[in-house]
N, C-alpha and C positions, 0 to 999 in steps of 0.2 A: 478541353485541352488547349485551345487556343486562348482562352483566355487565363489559364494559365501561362503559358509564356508572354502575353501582353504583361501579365504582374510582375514578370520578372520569374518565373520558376520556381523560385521558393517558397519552404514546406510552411513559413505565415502567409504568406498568399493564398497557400491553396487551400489553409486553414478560414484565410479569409471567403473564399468560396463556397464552403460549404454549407449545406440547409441551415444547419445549427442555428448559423449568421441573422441569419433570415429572421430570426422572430426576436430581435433584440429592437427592444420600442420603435415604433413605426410612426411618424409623422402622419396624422391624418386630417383628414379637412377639416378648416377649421368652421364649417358649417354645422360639424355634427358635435362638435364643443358647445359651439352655439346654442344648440338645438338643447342639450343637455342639462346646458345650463339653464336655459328659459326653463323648463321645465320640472326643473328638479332641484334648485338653486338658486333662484333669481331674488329672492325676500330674505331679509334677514333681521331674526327675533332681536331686537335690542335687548342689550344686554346678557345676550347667551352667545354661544356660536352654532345655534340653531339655525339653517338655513332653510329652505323650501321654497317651488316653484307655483309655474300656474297648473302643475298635476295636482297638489292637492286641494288647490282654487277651484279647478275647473270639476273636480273629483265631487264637488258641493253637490254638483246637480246630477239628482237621482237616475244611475242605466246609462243617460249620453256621455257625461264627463268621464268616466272610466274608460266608457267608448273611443272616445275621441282621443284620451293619452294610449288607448293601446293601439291604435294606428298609427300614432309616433312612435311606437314601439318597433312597429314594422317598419318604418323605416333605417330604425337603425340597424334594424334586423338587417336588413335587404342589405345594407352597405356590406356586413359580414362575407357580405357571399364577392359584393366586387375586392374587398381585400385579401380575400381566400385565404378564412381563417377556416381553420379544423369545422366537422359536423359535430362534435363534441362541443366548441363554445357555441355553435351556431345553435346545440341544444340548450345551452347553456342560460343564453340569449333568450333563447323562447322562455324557457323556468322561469327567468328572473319576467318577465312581460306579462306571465300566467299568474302568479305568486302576486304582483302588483295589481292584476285586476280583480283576482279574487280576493283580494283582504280590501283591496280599495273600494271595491261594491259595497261593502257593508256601513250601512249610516254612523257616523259620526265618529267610530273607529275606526273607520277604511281609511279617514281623510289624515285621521292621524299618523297612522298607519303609512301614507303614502309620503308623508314630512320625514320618515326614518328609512323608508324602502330605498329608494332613487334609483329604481331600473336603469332610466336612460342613461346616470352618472355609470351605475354600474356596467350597463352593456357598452358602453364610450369607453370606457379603460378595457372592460375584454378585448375590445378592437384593438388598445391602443398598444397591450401587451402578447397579443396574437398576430397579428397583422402581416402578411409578410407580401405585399405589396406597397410601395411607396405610395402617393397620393395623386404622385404625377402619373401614377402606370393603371391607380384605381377604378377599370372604364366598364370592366366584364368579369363573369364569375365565369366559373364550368357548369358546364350546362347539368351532372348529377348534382351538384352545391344549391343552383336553382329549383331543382327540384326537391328536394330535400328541405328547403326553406317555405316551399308554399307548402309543403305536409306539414310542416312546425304552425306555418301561419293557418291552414285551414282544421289543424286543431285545434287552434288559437279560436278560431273564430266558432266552431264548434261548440267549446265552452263556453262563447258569449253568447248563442243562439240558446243552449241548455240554461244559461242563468235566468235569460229572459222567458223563456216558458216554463223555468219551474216558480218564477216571483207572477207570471202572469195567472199561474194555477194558485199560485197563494190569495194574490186579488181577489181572484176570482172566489176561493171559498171564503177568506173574511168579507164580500159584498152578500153572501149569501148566508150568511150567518146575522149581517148585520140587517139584510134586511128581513129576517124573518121575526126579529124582535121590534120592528116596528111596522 
């Protein structure tokens, strides 16, 4: 109420108060552009407007490269929660991290695969059109949003423990097959 009469009282002021307001593009760090771009956008294919970072660079090496971009994942994950966007994109956020390690894991289509995906791009614009904290106020989520992001995240990682013990059970019968033929 008070800050309605600082705006002056009127029915656009108080229009300009409202939630609504709040989720019309949001300035955000430009660390997590940054971060975005390195990794989802930093090369580009001469002669196309085919772009891609060092996700699908780093994606090369078998199990850790997938690893290692979905921990970037988390963190833009994590930002989600200091802008306090919805648990909806915060799921959103997760899909799009899980969807990029799962097709990314796979040899020589994962890598391609991750040249067309661009989670981080993607999960940087859900921020950037959910967001309803400025960048100057982006310090803390609510404590249900953090919680809710480490269940995203330790599903996340769940699946990565599952990929890794059902390819180490693969190994392990093609070393057993291979060695019994010599």
């Amino acid at each position: 109420m008070n800050e309605l009469k600082q705006a002056g009282g009127t029915r656009e002021a108080a229009q300009a108060l409202t939630p609504d307001r709040r989720h019309s593009q949001v300035e955000i760090e430009q660390s997590l552009d940054q971060l975005s771009r390195l990794m989802d956008g930093l090369f580009r294919i001469p002669g196309t407007g085919w772009r891609f970072g060092l996700d699908a660079i780093i994606g090369l090496i078998p199990g850790v490269g997938d690893t290692v971009s979905t921990l970037t994942g988390f963190y833009i994950l994590a930002a989600g929660v200091r802008y306090r966007v919805s648990k909806v994109t915060l799921l959103r956020m997760g899909l799009n991290i899980g969807v990029d390690y799962l097709f990314g894991a796979i040899p020589v289509i994962g890598d391609i695969f991750d040249m067309a995906w661009k989670s981080n791009q993607r999960n940087v614009e859900l921020l950037r059109r959910r967001a309803t904290v400025d960048a100057k106020d982006a310090h803390s989520g609510r404590l249900s949003d953090w919680l809710f992001v480490v269940l995203v995240m330790l599903a996340l990682l769940a699946l990565l423990i599952g990929s890794i013990t059902i390819l180490w059970f693969i190994l392990k019968l093609i070393y057993g097959q291979l060695s019994t033929l010599f």
